[in-house]
Every structure is written in C-alpha cells, then in structure tokens.
N, C-alpha and C positions, 0 to 999 in steps of 0.2 A: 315247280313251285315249292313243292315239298322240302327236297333238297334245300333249297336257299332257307327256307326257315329254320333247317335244321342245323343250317352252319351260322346262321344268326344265334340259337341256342348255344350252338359250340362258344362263338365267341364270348359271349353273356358268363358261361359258365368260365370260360377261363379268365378271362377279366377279372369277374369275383372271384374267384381262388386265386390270383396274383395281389388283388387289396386286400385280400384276409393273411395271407401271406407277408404282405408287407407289414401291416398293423401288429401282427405277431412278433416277429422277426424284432423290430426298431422297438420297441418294450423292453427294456430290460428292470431289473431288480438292481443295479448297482448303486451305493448311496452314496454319491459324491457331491452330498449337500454342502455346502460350508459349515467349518463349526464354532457354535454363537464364543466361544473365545476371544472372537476377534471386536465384539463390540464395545465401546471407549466405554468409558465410566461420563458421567453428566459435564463434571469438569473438561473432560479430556476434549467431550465432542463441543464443549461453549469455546475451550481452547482452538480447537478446528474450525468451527463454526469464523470464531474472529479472525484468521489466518487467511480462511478465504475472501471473508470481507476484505479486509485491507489489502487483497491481492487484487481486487475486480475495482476497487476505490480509484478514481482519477483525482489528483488537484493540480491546480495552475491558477495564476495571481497574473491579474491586470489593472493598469490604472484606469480607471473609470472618469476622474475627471480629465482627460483631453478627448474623450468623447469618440475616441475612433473605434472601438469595441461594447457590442452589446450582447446583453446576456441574455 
C-alpha cells in the first residue's frame, strides 16, 4: 500500500513539473503587437465604414400593383 502511494506521489509530482514547465516554456517576451500606424484617420474609417455598407446593401424593384408579390 505504501508503495502505490508513493507512485501516486511520483505521478502528482511529475504531472506538476510538466505544467510548470509548460506555462514557462510557452511565455515568451516577443512584442509582435501590431503597430497603432495602421489605424484610418475618422474620415478614412466613415470612408470604410460606407464601403461596407453599400457592399452588404441588397435592392430589387417590383411591381406591386398586379399583386403577385409581397413584401
């Protein structure tokens, strides 16, 4: 019985020394933020803004009076 607890320990401990290991490891210091350069001026994004609109806009025309289409 002794034994078997002691290999439950083993595990335990090496388990946790493979997730502290891992959480170390996968951490880095590299700063591959994006750099704020890239954001429009007010006009530019109202400019974007309307581009996408009128890209997601559907129209289509129907006669309404013969009655075979309803909206």
């Amino acid at each position: 019985m002794k034994n078997l607890l002691s290999l439950s320990k083993k595990w335990r401990l090496f388990f946790s020394l493979l997730a502290s290991s891992l959480i170390f490891i996968s951490c880095s210091n590299d700063d591959n933020s994006p750099s704020n350069n890239d954001i429009p001026s007010a006009l530019e994004f109202l400019s974007l803004q309307n581009n996408a609109l009128e890209n997601l806009t559907q129209t289509f025309e129907f006669d309404a009076s013969d009655g075979a289409v309803s909206f």
